[in-house]
N, C-alpha and C positions, 0 to 999 in steps of 0.2 A: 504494500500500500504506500500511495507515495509521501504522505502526509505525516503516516511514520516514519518515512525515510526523514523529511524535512525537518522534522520534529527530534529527529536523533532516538523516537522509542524503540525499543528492542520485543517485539511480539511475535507470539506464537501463530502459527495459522488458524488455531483457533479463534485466540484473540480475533484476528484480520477476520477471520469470517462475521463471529461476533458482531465487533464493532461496523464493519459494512453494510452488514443488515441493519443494523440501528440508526445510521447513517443516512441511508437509503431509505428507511419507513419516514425520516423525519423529515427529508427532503418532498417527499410524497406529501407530508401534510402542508407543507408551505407551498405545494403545487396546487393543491386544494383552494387554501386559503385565496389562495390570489386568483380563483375564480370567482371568486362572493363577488355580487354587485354590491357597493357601497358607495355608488354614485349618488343617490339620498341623501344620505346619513348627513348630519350634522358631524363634525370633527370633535373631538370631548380633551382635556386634559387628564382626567380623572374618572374610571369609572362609578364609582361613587362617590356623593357630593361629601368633601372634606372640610369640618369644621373646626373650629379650635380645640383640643383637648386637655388643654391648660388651665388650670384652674386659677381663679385670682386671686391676689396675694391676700393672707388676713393677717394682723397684729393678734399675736397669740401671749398665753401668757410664759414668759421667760422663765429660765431655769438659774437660781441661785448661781452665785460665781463659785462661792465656796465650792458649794456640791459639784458644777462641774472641773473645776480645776481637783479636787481630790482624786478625779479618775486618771490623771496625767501621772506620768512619771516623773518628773521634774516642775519645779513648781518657782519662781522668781517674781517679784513685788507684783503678782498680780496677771500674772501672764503665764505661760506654756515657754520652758525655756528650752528652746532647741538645741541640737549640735550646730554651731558656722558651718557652711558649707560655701568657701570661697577658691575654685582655682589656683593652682601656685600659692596658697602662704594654707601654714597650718594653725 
């Protein structure tokens, strides 16, 4: 097949049969296809009509600082204190 030749794949004749067939059934259905009149049709972006699935923001109530800074591993005036992570200098 030459497309595994192109491709560099290494397959069995099996394979090549295989994939041939599959190949060939799928090419068959875009032969299909392109007989449909769909000179009518309107043109769609979307088959179904897509609306926003976002929900909008609400002011909830906040979690104590304490309580979530307790779950860190390291803990500085108030903050999450990280490793530097800077390039060339340690």
């Amino acid at each position: 097949m030459r497309m595994a030749r192109l491709a560099r794949l290494e397959l069995s004749e099996e394979e090549i049969e295989l994939y041939l067939r599959d190949l060939n059934g799928f090419l068959a259905s875009g032969r299909k296809l392109q007989q449909v009149d769909v000179g009518g049709l309107a043109g769609t972006s979307h088959a179904l009509t897509v609306g926003t699935v976002l929900r909008p923001d609400q002011v909830g109530e906040s979690l104590p600082q304490a309580a979530v800074l307790a779950e860190g591993p390291e803990v500085m005036d108030g903050y999450f204190k990280v490793p530097r992570i800077v390039e060339g200098q340690e």
